[in-house]
N, CA, C and O atoms as a GROMACS GRO file, in nm:
protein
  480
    1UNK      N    1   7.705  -0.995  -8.055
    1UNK     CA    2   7.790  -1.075  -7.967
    1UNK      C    3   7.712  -1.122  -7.844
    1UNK      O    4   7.732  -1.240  -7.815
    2UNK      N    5   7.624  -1.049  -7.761
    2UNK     CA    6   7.559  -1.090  -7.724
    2UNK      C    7   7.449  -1.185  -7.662
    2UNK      O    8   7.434  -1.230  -7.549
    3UNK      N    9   7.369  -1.198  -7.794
    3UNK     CA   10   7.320  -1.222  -7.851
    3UNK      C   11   7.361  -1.423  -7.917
    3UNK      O   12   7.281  -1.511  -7.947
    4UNK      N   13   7.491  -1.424  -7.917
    4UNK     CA   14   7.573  -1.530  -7.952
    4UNK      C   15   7.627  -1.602  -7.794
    4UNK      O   16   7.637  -1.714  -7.743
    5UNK      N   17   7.647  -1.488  -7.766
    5UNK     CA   18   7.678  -1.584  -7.567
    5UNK      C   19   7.589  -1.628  -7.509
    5UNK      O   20   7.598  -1.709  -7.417
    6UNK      N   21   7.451  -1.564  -7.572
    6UNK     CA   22   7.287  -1.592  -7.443
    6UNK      C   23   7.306  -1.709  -7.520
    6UNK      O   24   7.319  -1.808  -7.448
    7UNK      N   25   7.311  -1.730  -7.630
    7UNK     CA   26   7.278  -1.902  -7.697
    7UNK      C   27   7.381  -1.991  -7.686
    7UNK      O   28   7.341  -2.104  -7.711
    8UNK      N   29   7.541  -1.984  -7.649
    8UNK     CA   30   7.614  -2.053  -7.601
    8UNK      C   31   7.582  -2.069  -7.454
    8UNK      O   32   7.579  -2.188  -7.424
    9UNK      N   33   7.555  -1.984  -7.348
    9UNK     CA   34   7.527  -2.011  -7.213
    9UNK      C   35   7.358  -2.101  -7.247
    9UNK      O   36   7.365  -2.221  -7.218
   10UNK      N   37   7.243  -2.065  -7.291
   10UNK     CA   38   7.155  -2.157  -7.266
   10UNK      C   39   7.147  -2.289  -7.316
   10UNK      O   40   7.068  -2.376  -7.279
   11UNK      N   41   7.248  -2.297  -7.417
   11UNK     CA   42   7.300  -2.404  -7.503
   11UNK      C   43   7.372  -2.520  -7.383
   11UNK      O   44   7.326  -2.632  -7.360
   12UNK      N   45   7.496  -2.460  -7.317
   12UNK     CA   46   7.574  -2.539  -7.262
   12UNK      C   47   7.510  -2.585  -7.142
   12UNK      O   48   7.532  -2.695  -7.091
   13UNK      N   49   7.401  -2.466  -7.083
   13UNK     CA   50   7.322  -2.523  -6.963
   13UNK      C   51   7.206  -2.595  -6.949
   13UNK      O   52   7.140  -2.624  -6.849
   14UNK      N   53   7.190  -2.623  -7.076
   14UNK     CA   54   7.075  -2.718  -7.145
   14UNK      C   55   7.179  -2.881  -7.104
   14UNK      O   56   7.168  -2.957  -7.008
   15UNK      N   57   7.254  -2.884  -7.199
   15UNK     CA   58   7.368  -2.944  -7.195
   15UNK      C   59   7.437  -3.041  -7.041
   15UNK      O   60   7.483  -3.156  -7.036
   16UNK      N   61   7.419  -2.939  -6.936
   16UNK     CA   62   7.514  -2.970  -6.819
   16UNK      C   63   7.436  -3.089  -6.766
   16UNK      O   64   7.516  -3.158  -6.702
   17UNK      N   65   7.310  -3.145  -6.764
   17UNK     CA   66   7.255  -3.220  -6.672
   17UNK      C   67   7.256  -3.356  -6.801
   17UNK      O   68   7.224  -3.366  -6.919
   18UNK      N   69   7.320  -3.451  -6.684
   18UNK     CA   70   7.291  -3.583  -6.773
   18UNK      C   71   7.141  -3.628  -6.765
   18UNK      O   72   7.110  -3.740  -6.806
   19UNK      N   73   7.050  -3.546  -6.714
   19UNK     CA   74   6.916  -3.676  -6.798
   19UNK      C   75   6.887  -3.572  -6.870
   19UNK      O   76   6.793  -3.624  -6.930
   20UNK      N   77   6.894  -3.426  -6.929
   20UNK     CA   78   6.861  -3.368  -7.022
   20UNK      C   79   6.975  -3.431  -7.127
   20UNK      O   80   6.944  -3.427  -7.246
   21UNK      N   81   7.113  -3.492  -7.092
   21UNK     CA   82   7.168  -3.536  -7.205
   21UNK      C   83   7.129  -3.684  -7.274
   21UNK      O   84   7.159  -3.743  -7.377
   22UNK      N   85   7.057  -3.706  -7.176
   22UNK     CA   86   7.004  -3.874  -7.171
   22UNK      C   87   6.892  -3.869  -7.245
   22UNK      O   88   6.875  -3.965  -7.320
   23UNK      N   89   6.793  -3.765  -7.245
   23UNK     CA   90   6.641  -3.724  -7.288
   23UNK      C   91   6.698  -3.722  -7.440
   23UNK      O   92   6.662  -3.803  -7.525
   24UNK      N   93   6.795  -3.617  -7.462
   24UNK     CA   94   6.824  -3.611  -7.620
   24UNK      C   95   6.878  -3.726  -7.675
   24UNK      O   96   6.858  -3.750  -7.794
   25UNK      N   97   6.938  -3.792  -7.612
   25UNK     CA   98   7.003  -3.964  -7.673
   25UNK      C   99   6.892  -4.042  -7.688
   25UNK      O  100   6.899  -4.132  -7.772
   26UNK      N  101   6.783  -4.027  -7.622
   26UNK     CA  102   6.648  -4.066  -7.655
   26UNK      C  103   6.565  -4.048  -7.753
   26UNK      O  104   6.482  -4.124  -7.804
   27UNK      N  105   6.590  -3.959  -7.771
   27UNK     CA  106   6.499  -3.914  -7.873
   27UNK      C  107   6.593  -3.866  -8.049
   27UNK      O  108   6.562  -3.796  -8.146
   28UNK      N  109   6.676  -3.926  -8.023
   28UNK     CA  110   6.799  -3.980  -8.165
   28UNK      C  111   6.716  -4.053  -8.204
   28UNK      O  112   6.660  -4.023  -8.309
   29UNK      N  113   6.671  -4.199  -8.121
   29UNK     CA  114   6.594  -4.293  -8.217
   29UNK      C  115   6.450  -4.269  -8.210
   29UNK      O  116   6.398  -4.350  -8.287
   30UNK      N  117   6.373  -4.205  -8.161
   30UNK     CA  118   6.251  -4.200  -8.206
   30UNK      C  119   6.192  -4.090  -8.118
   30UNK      O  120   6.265  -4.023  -8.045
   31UNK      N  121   6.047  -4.069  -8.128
   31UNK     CA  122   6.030  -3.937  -8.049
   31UNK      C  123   5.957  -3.999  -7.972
   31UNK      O  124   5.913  -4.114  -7.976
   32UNK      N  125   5.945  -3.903  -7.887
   32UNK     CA  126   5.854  -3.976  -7.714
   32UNK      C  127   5.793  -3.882  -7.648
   32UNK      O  128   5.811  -3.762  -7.629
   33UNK      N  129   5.721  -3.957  -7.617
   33UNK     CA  130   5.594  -3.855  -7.489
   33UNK      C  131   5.669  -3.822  -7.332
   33UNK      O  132   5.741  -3.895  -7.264
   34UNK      N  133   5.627  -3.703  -7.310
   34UNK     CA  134   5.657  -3.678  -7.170
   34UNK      C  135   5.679  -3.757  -7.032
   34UNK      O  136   5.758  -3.755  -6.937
   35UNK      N  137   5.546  -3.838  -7.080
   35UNK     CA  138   5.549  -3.928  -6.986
   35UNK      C  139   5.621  -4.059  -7.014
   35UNK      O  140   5.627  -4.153  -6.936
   36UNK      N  141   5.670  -4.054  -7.127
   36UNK     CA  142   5.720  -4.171  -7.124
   36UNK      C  143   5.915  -4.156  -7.110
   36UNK      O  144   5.995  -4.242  -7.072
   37UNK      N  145   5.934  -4.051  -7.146
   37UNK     CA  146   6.070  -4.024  -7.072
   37UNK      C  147   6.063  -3.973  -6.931
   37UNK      O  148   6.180  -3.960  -6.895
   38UNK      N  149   6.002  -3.946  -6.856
   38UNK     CA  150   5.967  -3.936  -6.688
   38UNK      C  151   6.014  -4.095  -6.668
   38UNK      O  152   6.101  -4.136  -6.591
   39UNK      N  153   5.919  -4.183  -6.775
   39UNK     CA  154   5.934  -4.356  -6.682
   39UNK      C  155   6.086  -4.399  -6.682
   39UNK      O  156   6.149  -4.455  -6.592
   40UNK      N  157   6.144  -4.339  -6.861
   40UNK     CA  158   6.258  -4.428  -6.835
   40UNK      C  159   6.345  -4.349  -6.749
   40UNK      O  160   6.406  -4.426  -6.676
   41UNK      N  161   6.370  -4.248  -6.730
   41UNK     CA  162   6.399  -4.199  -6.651
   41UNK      C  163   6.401  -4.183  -6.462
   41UNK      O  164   6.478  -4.123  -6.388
   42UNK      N  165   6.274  -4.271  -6.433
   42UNK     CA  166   6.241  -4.273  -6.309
   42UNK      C  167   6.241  -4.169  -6.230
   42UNK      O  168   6.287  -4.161  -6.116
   43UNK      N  169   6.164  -4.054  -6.321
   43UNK     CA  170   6.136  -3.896  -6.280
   43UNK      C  171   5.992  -3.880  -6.254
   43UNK      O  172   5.907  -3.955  -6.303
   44UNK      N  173   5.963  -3.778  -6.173
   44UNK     CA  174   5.805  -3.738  -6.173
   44UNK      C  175   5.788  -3.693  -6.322
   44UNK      O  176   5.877  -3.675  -6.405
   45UNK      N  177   5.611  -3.677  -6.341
   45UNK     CA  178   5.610  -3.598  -6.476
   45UNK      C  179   5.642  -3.456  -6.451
   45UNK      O  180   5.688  -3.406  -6.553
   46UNK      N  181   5.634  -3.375  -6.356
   46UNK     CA  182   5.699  -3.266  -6.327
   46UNK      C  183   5.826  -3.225  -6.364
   46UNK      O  184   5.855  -3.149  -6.456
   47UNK      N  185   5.900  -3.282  -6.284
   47UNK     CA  186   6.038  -3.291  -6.345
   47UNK      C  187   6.068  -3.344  -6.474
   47UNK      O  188   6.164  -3.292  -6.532
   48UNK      N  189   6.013  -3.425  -6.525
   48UNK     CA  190   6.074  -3.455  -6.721
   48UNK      C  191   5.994  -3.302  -6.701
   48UNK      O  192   6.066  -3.240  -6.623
   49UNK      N  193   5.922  -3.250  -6.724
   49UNK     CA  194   5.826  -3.121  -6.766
   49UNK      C  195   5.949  -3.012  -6.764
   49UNK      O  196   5.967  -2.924  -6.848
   50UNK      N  197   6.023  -3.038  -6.655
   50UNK     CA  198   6.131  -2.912  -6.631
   50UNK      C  199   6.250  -2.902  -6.701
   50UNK      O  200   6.316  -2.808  -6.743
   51UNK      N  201   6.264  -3.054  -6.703
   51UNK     CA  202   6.358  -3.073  -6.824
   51UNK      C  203   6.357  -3.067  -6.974
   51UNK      O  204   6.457  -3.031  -7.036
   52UNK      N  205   6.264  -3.096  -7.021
   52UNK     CA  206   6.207  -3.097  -7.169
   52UNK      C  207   6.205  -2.927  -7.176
   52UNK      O  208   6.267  -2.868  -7.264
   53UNK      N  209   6.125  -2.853  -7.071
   53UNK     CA  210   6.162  -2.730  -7.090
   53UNK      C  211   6.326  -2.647  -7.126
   53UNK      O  212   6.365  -2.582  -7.222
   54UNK      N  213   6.371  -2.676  -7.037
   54UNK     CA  214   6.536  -2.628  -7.071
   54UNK      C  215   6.512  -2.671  -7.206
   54UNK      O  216   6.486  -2.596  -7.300
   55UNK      N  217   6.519  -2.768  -7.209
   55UNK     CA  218   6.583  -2.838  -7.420
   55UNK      C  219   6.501  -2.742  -7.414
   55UNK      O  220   6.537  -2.650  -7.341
   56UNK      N  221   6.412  -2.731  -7.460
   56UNK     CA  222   6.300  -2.685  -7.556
   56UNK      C  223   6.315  -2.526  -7.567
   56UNK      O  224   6.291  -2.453  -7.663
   57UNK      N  225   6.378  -2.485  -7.394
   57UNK     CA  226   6.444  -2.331  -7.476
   57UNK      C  227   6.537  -2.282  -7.527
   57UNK      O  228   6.556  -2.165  -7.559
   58UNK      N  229   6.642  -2.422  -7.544
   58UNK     CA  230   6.763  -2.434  -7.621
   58UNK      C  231   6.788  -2.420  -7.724
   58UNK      O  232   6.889  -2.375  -7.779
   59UNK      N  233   6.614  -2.488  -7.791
   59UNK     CA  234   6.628  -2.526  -7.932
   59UNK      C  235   6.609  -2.651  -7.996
   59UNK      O  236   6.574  -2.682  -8.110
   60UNK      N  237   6.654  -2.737  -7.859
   60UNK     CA  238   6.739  -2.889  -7.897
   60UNK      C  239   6.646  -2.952  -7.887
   60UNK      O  240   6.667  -3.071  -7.912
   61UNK      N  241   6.492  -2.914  -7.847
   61UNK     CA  242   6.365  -3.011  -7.846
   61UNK      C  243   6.269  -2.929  -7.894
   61UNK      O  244   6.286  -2.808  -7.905
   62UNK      N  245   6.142  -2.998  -7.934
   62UNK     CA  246   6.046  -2.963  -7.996
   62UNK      C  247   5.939  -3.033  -7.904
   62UNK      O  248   5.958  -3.146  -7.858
   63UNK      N  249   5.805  -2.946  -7.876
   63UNK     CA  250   5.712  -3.055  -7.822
   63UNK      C  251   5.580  -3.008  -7.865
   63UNK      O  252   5.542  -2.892  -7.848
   64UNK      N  253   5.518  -3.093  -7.915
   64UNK     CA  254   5.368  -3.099  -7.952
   64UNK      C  255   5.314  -3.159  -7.889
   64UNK      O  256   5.360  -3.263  -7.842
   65UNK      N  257   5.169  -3.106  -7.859
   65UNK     CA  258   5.076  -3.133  -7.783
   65UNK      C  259   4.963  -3.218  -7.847
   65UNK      O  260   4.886  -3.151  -7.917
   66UNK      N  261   4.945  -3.304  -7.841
   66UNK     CA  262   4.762  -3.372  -7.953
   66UNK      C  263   4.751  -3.436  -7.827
   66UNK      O  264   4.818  -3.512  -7.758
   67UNK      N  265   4.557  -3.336  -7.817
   67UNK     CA  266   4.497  -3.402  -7.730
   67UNK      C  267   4.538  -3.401  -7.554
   67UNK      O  268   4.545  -3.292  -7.498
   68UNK      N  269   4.560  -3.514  -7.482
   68UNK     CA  270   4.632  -3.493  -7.349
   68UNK      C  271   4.808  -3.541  -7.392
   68UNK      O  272   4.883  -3.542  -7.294
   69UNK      N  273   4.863  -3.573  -7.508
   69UNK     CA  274   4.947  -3.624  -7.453
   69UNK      C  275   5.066  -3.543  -7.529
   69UNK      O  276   5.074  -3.524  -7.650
   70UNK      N  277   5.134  -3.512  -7.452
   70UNK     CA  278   5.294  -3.363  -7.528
   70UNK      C  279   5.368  -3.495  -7.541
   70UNK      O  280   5.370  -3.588  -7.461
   71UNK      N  281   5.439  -3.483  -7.679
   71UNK     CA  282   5.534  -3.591  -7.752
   71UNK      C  283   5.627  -3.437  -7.761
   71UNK      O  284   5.581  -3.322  -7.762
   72UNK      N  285   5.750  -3.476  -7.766
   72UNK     CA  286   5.886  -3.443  -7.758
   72UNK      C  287   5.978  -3.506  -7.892
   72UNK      O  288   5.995  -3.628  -7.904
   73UNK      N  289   6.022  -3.428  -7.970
   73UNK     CA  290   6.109  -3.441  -8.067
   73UNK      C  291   6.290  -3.375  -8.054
   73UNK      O  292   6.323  -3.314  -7.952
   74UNK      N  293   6.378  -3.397  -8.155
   74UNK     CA  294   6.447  -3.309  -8.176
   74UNK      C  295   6.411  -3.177  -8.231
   74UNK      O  296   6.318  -3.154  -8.309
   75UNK      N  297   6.495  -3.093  -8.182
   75UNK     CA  298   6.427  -2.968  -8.263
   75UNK      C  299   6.579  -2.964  -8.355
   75UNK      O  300   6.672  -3.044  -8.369
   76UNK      N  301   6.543  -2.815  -8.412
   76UNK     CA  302   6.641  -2.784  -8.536
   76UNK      C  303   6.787  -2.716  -8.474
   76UNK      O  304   6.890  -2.718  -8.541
   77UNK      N  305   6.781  -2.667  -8.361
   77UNK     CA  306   6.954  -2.640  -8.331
   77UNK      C  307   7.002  -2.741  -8.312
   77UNK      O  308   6.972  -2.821  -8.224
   78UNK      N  309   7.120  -2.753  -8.432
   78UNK     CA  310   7.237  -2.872  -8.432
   78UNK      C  311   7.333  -2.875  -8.384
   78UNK      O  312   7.403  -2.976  -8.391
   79UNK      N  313   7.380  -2.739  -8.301
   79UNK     CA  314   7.500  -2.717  -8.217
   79UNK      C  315   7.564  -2.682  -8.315
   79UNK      O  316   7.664  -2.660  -8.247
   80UNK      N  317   7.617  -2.642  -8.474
   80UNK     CA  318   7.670  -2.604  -8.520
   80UNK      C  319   7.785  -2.492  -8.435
   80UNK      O  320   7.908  -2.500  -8.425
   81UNK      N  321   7.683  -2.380  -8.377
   81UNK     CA  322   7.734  -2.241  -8.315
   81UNK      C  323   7.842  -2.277  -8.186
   81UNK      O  324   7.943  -2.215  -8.155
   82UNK      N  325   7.790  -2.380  -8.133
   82UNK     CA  326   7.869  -2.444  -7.997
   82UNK      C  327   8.004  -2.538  -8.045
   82UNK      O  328   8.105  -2.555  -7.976
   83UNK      N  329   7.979  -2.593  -8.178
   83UNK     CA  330   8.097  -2.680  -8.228
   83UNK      C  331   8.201  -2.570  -8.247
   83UNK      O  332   8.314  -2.583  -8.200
   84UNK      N  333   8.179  -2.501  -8.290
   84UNK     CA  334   8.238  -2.357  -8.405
   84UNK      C  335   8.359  -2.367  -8.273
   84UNK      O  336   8.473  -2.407  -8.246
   85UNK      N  337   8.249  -2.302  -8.221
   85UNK     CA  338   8.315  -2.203  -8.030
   85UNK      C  339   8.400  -2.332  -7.966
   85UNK      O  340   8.513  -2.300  -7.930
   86UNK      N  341   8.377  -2.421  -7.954
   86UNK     CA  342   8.448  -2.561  -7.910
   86UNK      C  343   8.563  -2.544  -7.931
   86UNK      O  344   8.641  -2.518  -7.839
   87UNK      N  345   8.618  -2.563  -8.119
   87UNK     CA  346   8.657  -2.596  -8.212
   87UNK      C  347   8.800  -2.539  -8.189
   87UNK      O  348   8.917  -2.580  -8.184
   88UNK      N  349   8.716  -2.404  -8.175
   88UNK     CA  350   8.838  -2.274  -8.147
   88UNK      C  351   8.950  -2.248  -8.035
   88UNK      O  352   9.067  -2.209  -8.032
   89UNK      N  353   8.855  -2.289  -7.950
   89UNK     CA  354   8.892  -2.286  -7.805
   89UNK      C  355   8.984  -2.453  -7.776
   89UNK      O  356   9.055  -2.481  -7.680
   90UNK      N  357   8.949  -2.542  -7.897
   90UNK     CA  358   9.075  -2.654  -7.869
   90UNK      C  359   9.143  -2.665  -7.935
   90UNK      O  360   9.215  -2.764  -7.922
   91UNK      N  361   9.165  -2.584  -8.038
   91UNK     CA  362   9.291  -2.509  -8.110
   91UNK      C  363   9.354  -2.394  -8.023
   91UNK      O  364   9.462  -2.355  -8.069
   92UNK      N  365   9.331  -2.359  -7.958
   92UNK     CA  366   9.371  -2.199  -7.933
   92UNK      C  367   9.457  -2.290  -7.748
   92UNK      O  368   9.550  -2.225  -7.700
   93UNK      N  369   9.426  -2.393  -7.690
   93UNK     CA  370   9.471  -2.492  -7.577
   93UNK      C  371   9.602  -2.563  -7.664
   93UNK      O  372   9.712  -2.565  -7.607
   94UNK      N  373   9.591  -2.622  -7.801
   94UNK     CA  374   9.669  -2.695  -7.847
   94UNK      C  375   9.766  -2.654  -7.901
   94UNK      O  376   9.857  -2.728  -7.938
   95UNK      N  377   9.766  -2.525  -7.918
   95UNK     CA  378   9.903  -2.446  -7.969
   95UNK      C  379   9.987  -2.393  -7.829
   95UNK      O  380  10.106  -2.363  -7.817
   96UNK      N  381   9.845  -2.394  -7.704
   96UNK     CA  382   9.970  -2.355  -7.598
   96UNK      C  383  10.025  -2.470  -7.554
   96UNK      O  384  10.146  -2.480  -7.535
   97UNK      N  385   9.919  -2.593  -7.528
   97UNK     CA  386  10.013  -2.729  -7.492
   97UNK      C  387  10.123  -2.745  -7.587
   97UNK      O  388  10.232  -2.779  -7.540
   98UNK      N  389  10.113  -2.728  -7.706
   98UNK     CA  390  10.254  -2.792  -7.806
   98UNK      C  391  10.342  -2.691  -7.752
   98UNK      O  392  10.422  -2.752  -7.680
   99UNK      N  393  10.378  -2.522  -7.750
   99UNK     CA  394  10.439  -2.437  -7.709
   99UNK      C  395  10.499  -2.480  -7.568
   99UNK      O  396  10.617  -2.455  -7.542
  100UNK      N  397  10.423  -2.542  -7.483
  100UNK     CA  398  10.466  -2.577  -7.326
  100UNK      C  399  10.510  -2.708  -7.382
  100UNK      O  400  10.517  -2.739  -7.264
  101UNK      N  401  10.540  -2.794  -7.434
  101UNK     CA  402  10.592  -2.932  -7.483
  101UNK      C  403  10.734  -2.828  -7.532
  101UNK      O  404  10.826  -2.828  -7.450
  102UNK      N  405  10.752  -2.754  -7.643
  102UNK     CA  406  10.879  -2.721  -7.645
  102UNK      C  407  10.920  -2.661  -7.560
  102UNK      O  408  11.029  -2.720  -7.554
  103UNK      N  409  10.928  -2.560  -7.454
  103UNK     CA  410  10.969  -2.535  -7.393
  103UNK      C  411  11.016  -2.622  -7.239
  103UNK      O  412  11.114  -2.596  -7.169
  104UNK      N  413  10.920  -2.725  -7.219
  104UNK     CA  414  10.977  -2.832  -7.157
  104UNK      C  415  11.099  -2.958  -7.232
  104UNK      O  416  11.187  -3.026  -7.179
  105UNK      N  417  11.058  -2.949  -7.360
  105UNK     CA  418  11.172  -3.014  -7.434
  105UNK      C  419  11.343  -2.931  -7.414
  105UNK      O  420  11.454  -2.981  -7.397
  106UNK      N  421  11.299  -2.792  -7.426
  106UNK     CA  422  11.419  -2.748  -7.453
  106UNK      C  423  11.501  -2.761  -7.306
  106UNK      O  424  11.621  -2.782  -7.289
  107UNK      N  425  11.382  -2.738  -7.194
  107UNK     CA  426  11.433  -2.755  -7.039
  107UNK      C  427  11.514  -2.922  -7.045
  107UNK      O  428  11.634  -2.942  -7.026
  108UNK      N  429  11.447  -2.990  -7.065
  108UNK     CA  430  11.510  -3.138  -7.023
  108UNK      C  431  11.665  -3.146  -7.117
  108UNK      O  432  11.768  -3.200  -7.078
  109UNK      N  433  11.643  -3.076  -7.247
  109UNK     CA  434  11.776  -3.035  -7.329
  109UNK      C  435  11.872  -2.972  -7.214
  109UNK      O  436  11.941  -3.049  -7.148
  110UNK      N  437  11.875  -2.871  -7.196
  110UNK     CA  438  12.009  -2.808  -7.126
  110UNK      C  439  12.014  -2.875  -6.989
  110UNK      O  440  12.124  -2.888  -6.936
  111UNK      N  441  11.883  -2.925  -6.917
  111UNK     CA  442  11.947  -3.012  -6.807
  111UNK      C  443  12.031  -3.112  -6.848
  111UNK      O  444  12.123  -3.122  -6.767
  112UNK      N  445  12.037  -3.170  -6.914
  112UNK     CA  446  12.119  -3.320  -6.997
  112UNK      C  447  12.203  -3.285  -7.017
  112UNK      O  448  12.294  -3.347  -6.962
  113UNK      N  449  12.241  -3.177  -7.097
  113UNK     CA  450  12.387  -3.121  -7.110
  113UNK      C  451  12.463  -3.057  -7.014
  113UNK      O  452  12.586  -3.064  -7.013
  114UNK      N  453  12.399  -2.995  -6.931
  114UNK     CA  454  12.445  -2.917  -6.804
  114UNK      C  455  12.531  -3.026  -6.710
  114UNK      O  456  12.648  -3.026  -6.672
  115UNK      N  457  12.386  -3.150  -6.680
  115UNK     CA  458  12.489  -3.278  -6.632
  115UNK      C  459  12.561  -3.348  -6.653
  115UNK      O  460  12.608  -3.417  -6.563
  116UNK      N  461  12.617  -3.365  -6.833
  116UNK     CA  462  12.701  -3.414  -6.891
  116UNK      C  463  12.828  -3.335  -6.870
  116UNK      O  464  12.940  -3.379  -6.841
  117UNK      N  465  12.791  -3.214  -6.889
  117UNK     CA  466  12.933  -3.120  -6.829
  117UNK      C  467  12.960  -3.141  -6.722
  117UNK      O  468  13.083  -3.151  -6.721
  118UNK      N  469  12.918  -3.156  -6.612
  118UNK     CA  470  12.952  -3.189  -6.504
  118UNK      C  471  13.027  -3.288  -6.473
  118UNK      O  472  13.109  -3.290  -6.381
  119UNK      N  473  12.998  -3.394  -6.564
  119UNK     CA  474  13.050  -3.505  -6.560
  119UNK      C  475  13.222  -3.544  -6.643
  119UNK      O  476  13.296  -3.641  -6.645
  120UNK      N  477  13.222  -3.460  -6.680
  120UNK     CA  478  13.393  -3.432  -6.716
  120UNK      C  479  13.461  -3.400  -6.658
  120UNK      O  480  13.576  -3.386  -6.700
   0.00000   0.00000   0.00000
């Protein structure tokens, strides 16, 4: 269990920053060098460096080195484990929202009737 939370927490905090979410939308269509997601990005190479790191201890990137220049891929975690956990957790919200929908249904019910009685 553990073990399953360290990889949902480094998963989701991989996750939280939009140019690490931007880096991986990048690299959907093709793979890229360090430095060349720093440019589109308008980051130092330092910083892509810090970022590619997170992915890369996520799972969610891969980076090879040839020569001077580190190219950046997808790696092999597909989020499967994070969909799962998602999945659950918006089933487990949607049975209490529908539950709070009837019980607000049944409220607006006896107010309606309560004021119809009144009204006799």
């Amino acid at each position: 269990m553990v073990h399953y939370q360290t990889r949902l927490d480094t998963t989701f905090a991989a996750l939280s920053d939009v140019t690490r979410r931007g880096v991986l939308e990048q690299l959907v269509g093709s793979d890229a060098s360090i430095t060349d997601l720093a440019e589109r990005f308008h980051m130092t190479l330092t910083g892509m460096k810090k970022h590619v790191s997170v992915l890369e201890q996520a799972g969610l990137v891969i980076t090879e080195k040839v020569g001077r220049v580190r190219t950046c891929r997808l790696g092999p975690h597909r989020l499967e484990e994070e969909a799962a956990w998602i999945e659950q957790h918006r089933q487990l919200w949607s049975a209490r929202f529908d539950a709070l929908d009837e019980v607000v249904a049944h409220l607006k019910r006896k107010e309606k009737a309560h004021v119809q009685g009144k009204g006799k």
